[in-house]
N, C-alpha and C positions, 0 to 999 in steps of 0.2 A: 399485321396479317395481310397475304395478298390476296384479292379474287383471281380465280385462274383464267385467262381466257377469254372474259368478259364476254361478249355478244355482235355479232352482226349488226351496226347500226343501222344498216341499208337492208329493205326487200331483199329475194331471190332475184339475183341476175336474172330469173327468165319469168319472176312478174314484172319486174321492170320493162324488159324491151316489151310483153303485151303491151302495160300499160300505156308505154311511150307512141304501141301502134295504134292503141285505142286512142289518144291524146290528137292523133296526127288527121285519124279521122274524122273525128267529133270537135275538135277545137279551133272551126272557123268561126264560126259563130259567137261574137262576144271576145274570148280570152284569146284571139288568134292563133294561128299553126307552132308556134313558139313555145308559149306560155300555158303551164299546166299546174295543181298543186293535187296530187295525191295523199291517200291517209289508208288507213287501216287499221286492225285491230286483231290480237289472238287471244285464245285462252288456252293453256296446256297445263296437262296432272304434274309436269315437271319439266322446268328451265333447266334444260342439258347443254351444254355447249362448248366443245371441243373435248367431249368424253367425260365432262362434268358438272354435277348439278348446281347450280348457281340458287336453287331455291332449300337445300337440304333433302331434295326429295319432296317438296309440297308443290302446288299448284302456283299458275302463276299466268297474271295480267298483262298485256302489253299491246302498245299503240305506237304511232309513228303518224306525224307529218311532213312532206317536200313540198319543195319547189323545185319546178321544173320549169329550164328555160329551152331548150333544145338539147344539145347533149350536156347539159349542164344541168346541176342538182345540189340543193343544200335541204340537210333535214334534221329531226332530230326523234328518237326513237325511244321508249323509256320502259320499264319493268319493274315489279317486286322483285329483291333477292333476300338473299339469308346469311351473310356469313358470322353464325353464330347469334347474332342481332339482327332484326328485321332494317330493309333498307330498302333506296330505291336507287336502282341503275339509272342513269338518264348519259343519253350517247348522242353526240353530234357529230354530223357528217358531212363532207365537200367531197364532191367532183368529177368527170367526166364518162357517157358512156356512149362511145362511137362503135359504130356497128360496119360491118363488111356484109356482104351479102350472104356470106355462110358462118359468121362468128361475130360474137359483139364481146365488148368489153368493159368494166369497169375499175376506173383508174381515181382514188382519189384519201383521203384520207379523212380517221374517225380519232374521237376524242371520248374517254369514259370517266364520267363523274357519276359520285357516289354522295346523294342527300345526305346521308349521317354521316358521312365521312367513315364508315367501316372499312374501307378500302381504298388506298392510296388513287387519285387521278391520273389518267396518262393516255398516251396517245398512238396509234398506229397509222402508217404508210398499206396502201392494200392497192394488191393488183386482180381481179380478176380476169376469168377470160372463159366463154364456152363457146364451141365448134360444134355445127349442126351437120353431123356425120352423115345422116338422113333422114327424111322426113318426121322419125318416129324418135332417132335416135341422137344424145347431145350428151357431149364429152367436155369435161370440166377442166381448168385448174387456177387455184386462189394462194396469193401470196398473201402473208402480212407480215411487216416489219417492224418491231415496237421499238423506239432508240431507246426508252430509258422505261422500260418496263415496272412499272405501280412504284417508280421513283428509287429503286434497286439500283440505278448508278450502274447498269448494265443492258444490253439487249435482250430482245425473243423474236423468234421467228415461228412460224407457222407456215407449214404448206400443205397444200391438198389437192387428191385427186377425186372427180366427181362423177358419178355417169347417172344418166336417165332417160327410161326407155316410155315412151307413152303407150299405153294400149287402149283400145278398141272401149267406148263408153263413156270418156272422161275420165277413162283410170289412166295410171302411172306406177313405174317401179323407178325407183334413185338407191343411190349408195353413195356411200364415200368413204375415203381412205386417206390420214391426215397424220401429220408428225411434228410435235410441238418442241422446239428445243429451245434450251434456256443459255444464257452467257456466264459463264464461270464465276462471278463474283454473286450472283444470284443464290447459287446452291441450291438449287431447283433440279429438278428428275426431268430430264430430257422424257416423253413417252409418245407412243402409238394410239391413235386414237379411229374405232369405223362406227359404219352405222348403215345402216338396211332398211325400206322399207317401202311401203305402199300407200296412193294416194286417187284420192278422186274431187275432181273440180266440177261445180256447177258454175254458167254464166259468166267462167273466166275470172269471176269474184271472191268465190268460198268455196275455199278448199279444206277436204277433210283428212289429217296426214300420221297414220300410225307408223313406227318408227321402233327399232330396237339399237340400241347404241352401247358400246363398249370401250377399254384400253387398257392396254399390259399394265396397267402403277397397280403397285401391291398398297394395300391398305394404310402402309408407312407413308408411301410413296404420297399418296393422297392425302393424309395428314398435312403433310410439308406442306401443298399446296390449297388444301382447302380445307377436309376433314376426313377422317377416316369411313364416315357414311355418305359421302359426295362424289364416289366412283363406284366403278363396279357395271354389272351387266344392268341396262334399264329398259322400262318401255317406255314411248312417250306417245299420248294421245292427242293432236291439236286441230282446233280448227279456228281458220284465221277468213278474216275478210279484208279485201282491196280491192279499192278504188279509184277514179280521178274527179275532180269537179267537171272535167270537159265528156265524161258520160251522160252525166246530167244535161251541160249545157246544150251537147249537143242533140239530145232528144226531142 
C-alpha cells in the first residue's frame, strides 16, 4: 500500500524567513549571525495533506527540529499516521533558502520513512518559492518531484499555487490550489486538490490555523491511494508553536 503524499518535512516558507530574521537578530550573542537550530511543535483534529488524511481522519502529533547555518538547513520532522495500522511518519530534510528582497526561496530535498514500515520509503526533489506582491500580500508556488515514488518504479509530481493575505490584528487568510500527478506504471488517479482558510498569530510563535480542505478523487479514487474514508471535504483545526534557540539566546 502507498501513503499518498506524505507531508511537508520543512516549516512554512514564511515561518522560515521570520525565523531566519529573528535568527539574524538575536544570534550575535553566543551561537553567532550564522548559526541557529529551530524546533516546533503542532497538534491538529486531522493530518490532511495534499487533499488527504494521513491519520484516517483522527488527530495527530507533530514536531520538527533544524539546523540552521545561514541559508543552509538540515532537519527532521515526524508525525502519527494511519494507514490502516498505526504508524509513524519521520521525514528528513536538506537544503537552501536564499531570499531577494521581494521573494525568498526554498530549494532542497526530503526523504519519508515510515517506523512500521506500513508504507514504502522515498524521496522528493522540492522547489519552493513566495513573492511579496505587497506588504500584506504574498503569492506562492511549490514544486515537488518524487523519481521513484513509495518505490513504484515510476515518478510524481506535485504542483501548487499558494496566496496569503494578512489582515489587521495578527489575522491572515491563505489558500491553495494544487495538482498531484502520478507516472503511468503507478496506476494512480492523477487529482485536484484546494484548501481555504484563516489564521491568527501571537509573538510570531503560535499560531492558530482553521482550514477547510478538499479534491475531485471519487471514493474509488481514494481507495487506490489510501482509503475510501481518507478524502473528501474536511475541516482542520491546528495550533503549532515555533521557535529558534537564538530567541532565547538573544534575550
Amino acid at each position: 500500500m502507498t501513503g499518498c503524499g506524505a507531508t511537508k518535512a520543512m516549516r512554512g516558507l514564511g515561518a522560515s524567513i521570520a525565523l531566519l530574521a529573528m535568527s539574524s537578530a538575536a544570534g550575535a550573542e553566543g551561537l553567532g549571525d550564522m548559526f541557529d537550530i529551530a524546533f516546533g511543535a503542532a497538534v491538529t483534529n486531522d493530518y490532511v495533506y495534499r487533499g488527504i488524511s494521513q491519520t484516517d481522519g483522527d488527530p495527530a502529533i507533530q514536531g520538527y527540529l533544524e539546523l540552521d547555518y545561514g541559508i543552509v538547513y538540515a532537519g527532521v520532522w515526524a508525525s502519527n499516521v494511519d494507514f490502516y495500522t498505526p504508524d509513524t511518519e519521520i521525514d528528513t530534510s536538506i537544503g537552501i533558502r536564499p531570499e531577494l528582497d521581494n521573494a525568498a526561496f526554498d530549494l532542497g530535498y526530503v526523504h519519508y520513512f515510515y517506523a512500521v514500515d506500513t508504507s514504502p520509503d522515498y524521496g522528493e526533489l522540492y522547489a519552493l518559492a513566495e513573492y511579496y506582491a505587497t506588504d500584506s500580500l504574498t503569492l506562492g508556488g511549490n514544486v515537488y518531484f518524487a523519481p521513484d515514488y513509495a518505490q513504484g518504479d515510476d515518478t510524481a509530481t506535485y504542483v501548487e499555487a499558494t496566496i496569503d493575505y494578512a489582515l489587521p490584528a495578527n489575522f491572515g487568510v491563505s489558500g491553495g490550489l494544487g495538482y498531484q500527478a502520478f507516472g503511468s506504471k503507478l496506476d494512480l488517479p492523477d487529482y485536484t486538490t484546494w484548501n481555504a482558510g484563516v489564521y491568527w498569530s501571537w509573538d510570531d510563535s503560535v499560531t492558530l490555523d482553521l482550514r477547510y480542505t478538499d479534491s475531485d478523487l471519487s471514493k474509488g479514487q481514494c481507495y487506490d491511494l489510501m482509503s475510501r474514508h481518507a478524502c473528501g471535504a474536511r475541516f482542520m483545526a491546528t495550533l503549532s508553536f515555533d521557535t529558534a534557540v537564538s530567541a532565547f539566546v538573544g534575550n
